[in-house]
C-alpha positions as CSV (number, residue, x, y, z in Angstrom):
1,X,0.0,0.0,0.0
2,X,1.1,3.6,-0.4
3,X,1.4,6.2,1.6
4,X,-0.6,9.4,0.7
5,X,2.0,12.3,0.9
6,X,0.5,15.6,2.9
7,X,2.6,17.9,0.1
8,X,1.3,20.1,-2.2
9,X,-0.3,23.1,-0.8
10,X,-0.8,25.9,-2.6
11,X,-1.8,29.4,-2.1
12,X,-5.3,30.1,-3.2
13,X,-4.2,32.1,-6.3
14,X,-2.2,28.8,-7.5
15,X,-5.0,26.9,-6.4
16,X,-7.4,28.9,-8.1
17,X,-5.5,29.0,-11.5
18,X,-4.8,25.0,-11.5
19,X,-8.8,24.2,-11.3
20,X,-9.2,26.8,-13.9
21,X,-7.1,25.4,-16.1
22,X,-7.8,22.1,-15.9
23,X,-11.8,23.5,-16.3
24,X,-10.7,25.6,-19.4
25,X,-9.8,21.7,-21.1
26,X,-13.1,20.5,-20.1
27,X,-16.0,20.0,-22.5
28,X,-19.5,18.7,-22.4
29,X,-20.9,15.5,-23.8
30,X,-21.3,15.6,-27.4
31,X,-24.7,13.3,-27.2
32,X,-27.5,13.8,-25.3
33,X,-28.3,17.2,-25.8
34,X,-32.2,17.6,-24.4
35,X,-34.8,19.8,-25.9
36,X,-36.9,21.3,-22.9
37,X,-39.6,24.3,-23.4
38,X,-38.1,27.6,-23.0
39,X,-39.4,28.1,-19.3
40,X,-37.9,24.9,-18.5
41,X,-34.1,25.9,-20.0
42,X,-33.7,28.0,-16.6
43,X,-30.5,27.8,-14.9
44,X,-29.2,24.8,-18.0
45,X,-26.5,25.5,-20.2
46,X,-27.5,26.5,-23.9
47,X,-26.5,24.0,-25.8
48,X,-26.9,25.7,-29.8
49,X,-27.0,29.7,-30.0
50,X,-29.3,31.7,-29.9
51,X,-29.6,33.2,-33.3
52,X,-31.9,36.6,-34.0
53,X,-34.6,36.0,-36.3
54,X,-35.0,38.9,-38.0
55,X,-33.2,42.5,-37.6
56,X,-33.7,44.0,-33.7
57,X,-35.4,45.9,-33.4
58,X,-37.5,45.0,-36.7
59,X,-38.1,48.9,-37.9
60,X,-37.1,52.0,-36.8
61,X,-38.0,52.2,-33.1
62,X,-38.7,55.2,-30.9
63,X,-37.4,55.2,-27.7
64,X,-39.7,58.2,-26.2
65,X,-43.1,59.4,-26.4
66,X,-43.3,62.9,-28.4
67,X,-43.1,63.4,-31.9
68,X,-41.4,62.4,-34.9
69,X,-40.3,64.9,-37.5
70,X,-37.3,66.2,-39.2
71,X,-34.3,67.7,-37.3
72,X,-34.3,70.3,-39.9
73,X,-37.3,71.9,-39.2
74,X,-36.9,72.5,-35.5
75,X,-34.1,74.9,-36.3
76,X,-36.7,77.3,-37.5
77,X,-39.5,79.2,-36.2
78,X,-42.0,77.7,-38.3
79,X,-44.8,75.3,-36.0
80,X,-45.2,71.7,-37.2
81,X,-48.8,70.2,-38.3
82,X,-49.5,67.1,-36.5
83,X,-50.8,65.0,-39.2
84,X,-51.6,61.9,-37.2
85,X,-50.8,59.6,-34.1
86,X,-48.7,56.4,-33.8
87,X,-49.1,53.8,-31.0
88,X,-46.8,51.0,-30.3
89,X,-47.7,47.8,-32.3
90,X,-49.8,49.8,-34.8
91,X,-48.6,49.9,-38.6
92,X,-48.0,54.1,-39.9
93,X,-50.7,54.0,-43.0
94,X,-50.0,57.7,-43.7
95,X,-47.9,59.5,-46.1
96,X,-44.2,60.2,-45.1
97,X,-43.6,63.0,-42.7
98,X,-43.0,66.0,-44.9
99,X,-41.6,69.5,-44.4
100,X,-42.6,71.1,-41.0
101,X,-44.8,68.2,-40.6
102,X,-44.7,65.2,-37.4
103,X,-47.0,62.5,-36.5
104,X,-47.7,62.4,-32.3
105,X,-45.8,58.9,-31.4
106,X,-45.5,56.5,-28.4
107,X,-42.3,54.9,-27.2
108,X,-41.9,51.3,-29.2
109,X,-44.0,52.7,-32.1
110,X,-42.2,52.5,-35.3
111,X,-40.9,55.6,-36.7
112,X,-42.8,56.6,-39.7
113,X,-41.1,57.6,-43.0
114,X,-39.6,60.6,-43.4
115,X,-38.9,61.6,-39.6
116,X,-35.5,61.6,-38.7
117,X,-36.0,62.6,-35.2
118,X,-38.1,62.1,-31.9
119,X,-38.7,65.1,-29.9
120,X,-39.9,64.2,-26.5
121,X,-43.6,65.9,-25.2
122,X,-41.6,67.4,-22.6
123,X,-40.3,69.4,-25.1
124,X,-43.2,70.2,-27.1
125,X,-46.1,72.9,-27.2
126,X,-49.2,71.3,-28.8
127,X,-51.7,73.8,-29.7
128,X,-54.4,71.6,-31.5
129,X,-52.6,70.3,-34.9
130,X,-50.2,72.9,-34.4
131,X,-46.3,72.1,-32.9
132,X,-44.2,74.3,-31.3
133,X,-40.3,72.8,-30.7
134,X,-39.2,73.7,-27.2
135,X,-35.7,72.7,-28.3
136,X,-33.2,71.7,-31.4
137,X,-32.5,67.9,-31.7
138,X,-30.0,66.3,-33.9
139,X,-31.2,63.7,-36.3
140,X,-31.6,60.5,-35.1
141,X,-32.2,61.6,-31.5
142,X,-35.0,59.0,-29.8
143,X,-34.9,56.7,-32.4
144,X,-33.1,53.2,-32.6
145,X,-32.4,52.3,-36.1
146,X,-33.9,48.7,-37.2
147,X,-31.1,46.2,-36.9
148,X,-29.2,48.2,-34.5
149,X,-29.2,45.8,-31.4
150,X,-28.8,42.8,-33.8
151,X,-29.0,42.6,-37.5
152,X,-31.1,39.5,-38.8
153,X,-28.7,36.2,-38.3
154,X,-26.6,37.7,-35.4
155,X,-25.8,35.5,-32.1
156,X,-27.6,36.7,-29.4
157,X,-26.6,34.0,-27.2
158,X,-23.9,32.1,-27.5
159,X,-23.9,27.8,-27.1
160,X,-22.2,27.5,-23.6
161,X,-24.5,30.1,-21.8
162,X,-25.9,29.8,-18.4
163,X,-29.2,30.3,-19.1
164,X,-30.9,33.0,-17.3
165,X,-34.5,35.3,-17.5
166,X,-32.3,37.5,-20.0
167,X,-31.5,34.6,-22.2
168,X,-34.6,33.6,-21.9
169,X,-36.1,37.1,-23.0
170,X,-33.8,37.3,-25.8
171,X,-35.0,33.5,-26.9
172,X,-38.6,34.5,-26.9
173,X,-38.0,37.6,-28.5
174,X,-36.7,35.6,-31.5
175,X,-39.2,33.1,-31.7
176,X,-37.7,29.8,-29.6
177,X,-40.6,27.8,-27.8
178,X,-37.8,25.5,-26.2
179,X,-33.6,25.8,-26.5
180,X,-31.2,22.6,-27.0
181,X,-29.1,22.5,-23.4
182,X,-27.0,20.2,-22.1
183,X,-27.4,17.3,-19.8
184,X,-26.6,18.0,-16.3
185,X,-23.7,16.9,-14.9
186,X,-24.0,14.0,-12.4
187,X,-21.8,14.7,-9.0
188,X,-21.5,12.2,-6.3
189,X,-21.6,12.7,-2.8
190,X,-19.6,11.1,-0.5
191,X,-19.9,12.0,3.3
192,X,-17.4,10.1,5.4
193,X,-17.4,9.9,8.9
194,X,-18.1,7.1,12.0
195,X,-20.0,10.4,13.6
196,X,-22.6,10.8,11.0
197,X,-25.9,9.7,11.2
198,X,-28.9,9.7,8.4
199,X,-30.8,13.2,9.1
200,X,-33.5,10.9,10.0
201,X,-32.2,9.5,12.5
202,X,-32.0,10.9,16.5
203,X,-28.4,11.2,17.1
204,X,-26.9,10.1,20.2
205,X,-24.5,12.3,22.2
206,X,-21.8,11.8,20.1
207,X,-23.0,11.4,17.1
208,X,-24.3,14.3,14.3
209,X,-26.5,14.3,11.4
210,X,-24.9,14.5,8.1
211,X,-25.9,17.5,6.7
212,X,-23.0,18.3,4.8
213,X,-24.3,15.8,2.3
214,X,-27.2,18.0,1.9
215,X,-25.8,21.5,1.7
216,X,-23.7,20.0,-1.1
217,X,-26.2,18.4,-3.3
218,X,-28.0,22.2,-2.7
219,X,-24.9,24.0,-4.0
220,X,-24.8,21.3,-6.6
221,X,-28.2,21.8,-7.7
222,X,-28.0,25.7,-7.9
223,X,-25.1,25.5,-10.2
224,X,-27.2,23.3,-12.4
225,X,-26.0,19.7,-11.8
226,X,-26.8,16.5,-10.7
227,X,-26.3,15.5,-6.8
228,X,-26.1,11.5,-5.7
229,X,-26.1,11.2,-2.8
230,X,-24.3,8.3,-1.5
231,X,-24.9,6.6,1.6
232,X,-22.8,7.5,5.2
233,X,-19.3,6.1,4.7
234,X,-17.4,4.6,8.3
235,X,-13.7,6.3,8.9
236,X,-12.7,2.4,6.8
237,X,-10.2,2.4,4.2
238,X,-11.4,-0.4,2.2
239,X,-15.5,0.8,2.5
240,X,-14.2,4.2,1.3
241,X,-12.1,2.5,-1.8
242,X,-15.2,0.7,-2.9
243,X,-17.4,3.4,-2.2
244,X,-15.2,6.1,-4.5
245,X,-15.0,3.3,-7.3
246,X,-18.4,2.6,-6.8
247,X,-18.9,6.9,-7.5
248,X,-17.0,6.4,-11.0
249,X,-19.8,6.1,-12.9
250,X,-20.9,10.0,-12.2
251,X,-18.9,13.2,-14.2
252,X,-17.5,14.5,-10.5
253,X,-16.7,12.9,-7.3
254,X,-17.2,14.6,-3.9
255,X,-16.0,13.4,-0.7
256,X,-16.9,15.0,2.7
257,X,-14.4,14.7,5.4
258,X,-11.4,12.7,5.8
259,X,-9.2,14.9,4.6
260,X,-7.4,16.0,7.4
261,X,-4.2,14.3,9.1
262,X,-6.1,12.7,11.8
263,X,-5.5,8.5,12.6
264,X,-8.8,7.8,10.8
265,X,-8.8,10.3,7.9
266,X,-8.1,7.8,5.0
267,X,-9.5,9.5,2.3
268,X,-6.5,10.4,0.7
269,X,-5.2,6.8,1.7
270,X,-7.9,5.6,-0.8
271,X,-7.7,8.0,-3.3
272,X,-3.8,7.1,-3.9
273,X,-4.6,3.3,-3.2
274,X,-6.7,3.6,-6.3
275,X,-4.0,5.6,-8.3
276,X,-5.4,8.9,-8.5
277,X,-3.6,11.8,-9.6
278,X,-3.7,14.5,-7.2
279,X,-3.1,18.4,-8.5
280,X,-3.1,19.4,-4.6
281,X,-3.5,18.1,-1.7
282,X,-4.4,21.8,0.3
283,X,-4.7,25.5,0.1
284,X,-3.2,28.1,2.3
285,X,-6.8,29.4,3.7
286,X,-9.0,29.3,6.8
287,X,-11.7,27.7,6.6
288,X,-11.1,24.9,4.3
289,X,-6.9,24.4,4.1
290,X,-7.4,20.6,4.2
291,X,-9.3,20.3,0.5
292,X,-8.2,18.4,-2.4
293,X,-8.3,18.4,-5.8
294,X,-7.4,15.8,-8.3
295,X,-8.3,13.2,-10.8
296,X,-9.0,9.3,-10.9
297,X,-8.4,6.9,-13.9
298,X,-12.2,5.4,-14.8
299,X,-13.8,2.5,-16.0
300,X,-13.6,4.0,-19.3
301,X,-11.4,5.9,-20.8
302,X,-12.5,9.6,-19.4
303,X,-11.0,10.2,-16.1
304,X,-13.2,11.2,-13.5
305,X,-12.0,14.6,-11.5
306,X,-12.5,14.7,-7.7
307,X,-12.3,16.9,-4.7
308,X,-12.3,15.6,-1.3
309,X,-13.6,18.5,0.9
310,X,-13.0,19.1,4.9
311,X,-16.0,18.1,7.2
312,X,-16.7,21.1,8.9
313,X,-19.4,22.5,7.2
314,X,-18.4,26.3,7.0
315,X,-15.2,24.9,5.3
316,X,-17.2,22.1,3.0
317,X,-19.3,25.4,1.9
318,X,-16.4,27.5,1.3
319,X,-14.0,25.1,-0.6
320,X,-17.1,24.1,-3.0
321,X,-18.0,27.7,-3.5
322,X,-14.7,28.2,-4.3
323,X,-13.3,25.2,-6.1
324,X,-15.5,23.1,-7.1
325,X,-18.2,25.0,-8.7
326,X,-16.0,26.6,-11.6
327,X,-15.6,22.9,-12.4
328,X,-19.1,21.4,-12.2
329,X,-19.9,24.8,-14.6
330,X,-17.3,23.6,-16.7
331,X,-18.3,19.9,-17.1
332,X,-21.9,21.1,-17.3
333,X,-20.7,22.6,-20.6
334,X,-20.4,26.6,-19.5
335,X,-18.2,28.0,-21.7
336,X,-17.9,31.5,-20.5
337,X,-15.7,33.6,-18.4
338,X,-17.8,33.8,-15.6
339,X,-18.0,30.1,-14.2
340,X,-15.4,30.9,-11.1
341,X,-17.0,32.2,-7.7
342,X,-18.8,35.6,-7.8
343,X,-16.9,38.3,-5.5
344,X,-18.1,41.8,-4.8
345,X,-17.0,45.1,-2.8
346,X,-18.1,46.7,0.5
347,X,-17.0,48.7,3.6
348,X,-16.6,46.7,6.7
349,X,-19.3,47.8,8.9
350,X,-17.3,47.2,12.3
351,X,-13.6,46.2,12.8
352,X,-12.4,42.9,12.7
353,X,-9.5,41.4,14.1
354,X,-6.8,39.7,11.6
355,X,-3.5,38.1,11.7
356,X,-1.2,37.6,9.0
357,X,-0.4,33.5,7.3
358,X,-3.7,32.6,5.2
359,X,-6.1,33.8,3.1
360,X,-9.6,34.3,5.5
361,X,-13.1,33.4,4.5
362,X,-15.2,34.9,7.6
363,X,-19.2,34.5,7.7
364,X,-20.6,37.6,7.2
365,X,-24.0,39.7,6.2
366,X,-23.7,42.3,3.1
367,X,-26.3,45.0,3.2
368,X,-26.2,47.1,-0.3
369,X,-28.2,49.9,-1.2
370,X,-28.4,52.8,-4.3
371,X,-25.2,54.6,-2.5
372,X,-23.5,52.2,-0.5
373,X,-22.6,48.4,0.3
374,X,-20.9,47.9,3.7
375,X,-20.4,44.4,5.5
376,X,-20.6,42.9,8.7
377,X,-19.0,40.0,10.9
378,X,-21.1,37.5,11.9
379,X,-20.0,36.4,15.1
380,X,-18.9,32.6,14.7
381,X,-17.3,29.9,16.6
382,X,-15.3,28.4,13.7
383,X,-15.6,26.1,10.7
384,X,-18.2,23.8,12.7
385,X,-20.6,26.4,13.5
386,X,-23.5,26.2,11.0
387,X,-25.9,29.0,13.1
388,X,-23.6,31.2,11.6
389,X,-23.5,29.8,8.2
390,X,-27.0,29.6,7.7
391,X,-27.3,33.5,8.8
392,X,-24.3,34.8,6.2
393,X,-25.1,36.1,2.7
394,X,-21.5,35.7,2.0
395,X,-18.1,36.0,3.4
396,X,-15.7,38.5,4.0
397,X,-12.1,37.8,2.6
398,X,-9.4,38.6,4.5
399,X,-5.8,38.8,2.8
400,X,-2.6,36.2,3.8
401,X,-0.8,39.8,5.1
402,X,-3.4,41.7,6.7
403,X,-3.5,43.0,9.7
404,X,-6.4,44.4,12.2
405,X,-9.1,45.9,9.7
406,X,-10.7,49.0,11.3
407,X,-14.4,50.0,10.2
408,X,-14.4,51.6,7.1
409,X,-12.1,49.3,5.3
410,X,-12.8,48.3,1.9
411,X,-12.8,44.6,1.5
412,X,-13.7,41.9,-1.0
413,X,-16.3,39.6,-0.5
414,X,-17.3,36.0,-1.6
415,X,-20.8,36.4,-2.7
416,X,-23.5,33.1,-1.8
């Protein structure tokens, strides 16, 4: 038997960039694309693009309510006849807008011939037919030209989309009553642990329910994959060999706990006992410095990546967050820039005491407004404690070389 070696911790910039990487050579199945009604695409990855139908906007397309006329004419002193009224959705049956002439128009309504220009009501004096300009406009003020947005054959969403309401708008504005996605990727869940009991079942004093398995398969299933859930693994090295070979057959493997250097964590033990290849084998943060990344030779001839994930649950939340999402977008078939962890910016709300030596991922409540975003510590007693968890909207990042933040300080945070 081998011996698992506890080398290869990175800082989480190196961490971050090797599960990038290998995510960037990652692509989706080639068969079993699904077909699913538009409303049902939500949250899937867009399989074909989205191509525009016809030009967008269709015609000429005025963005206010007011008037279209000529831009030349409001440069003189001469009034303007109204000569009719256009409403969104209605055809313009009329005669093209003529010298010192404009048609009363809503916003959306196409722009009738002639006009070159939109001058808002605000800016208008209507006295019966007659128009007085309030201002000079130059042409092509409040109008969008047809094709503009997206000429006729142009991708409005690219294959490899997470599909959101926008996609979906953009879908239904060209005519697509359901969108090809891909099939979601199938991750397994592993929770190891003699401590863990089935959340149906009353614990006894020593004992806890295994919830990580749960929060998991939730994170899993709001970045659009598959969870199986396995059931409780015992602190065994042979149970956890079969029970990883046994997990093969999904596109990621997940183990909870184990990870540690404890007498009984053997998860390592059984990933090298079963020749995987391990990229590395911790990260230089807190919570979550144990996790571990790698890949295992399948059945077949696609490896199978893995990630064996620390037991607390603060720290199994953070590392997935962090880690193993962009990877799960990846194999899911997202092919855009945006399938690493969403960060924002804020203003501590109240100091917070740091020390220097790794990257900090503290439980914390953002509270954002029209003006200002500031953050607060949620008070926490350490990667176990799941009151705190459950209360954060995200976490407040702490740098490897800072010190004591004092209120005011601008920090980054990792958003849920």
């Amino acid at each position: 038997m081998e011996t698992a070696s506890p080398s290869g911790i990175l800082s989480y910039t190196d961490a971050d960039r090797t599960v990038r990487e290998h995510a960037a050579k990652l692509r989706p199945h080639p068969n079993g694309i699904n077909i699913l009604p538009l409303l049902e695409t939500l949250g899937r990855i867009l399989a074909a693009p989205v191509i525009a139908d016809r030009d967008q906007p269709p015609f000429p397309r005025s963005t206010r309510d007011g008037f279209a006329c000529r831009a030349a004419d409001l440069s003189t002193s001469s009034p303007l006849t109204v000569i009719g009224r256009l409403r969104a959705g209605e055809e313009w049956l009329g005669p093209s807008v003529a010298q010192h002439q404009a048609v009363e128009i809503m916003t959306g309504a196409p722009v009738p011939p002639g006009a070159d220009c939109v001058l808002m009501i605000e800016h208008s004096i209507v006295e019966g037919h007659r128009l007085r300009p309030g201002r000079q406009i130059p042409s092509g003020e409040n109008i969008v030209p047809a094709g503009a947005e997206a000429p006729l054959g142009t991708t409005l969403v690219p294959s490899g989309t997470r599909i959101g309401p926008k996609q979906i708008a953009a879908a239904a504005a060209c005519g697509y009553p359901a969108l090809p996605v891909y099939p979601r990727a199938r991750v397994a869940i592993l929770a190891t642990g003699d401590e863990l009991v089935p959340i149906d079942t009353r614990p006894r004093p020593f004992q806890i329910r295994n919830s990580n398995s749960y929060s998991i398969a939730a994170q899993v299933i709001e970045h659009g994959g598959e969870p199986l859930l396995f059931p409780i693994i015992p602190d065994d090295l042979s149970e956890i060999e079969d029970a990883i070979w046994k997990a093969l057959d999904s596109d990621l493997v997940i183990l909870l706990g184990g990870v540690s250097m404890g007498k009984y964590d053997f998860v390592e033990q059984a990933l090298l006992n079963l020749h995987a290849e391990f990229f590395f084998t911790g990260v230089r943060i807190q919570p979550g410095k144990p996790v571990v990344f790698g890949r295992l030779p399948d059945r077949s001839s696609t490896p199978r990546y893995f990630f064996g994930l620390p037991g607390n649950p603060v720290s199994t939340m953070v590392t997935f967050s962090l880690f193993a999402a962009p990877l799960l977008a990846a194999l899911s078939g997202q092919q855009d820039t945006g399938i690493g962890p969403r960060f924002a910016e804020a203003r501590l709300a109240a100091a917070i005491p740091a020390k220097p030596g790794l990257r900090r991922f503290l439980p914390a409540y953002l509270r954002a407004d029209a003006d200002r975003a500031s953050v607060r510590l949620i008070p926490w007693q350490g990667s176990g404690d799941q009151t705190a968890a459950a209360q954060a909207n995200c976490f407040i990042i702490v740098p490897e070389d800072s010190t004591d933040l004092p209120a005011d300080t601008p920090v980054r945070v990792l958003l849920l």
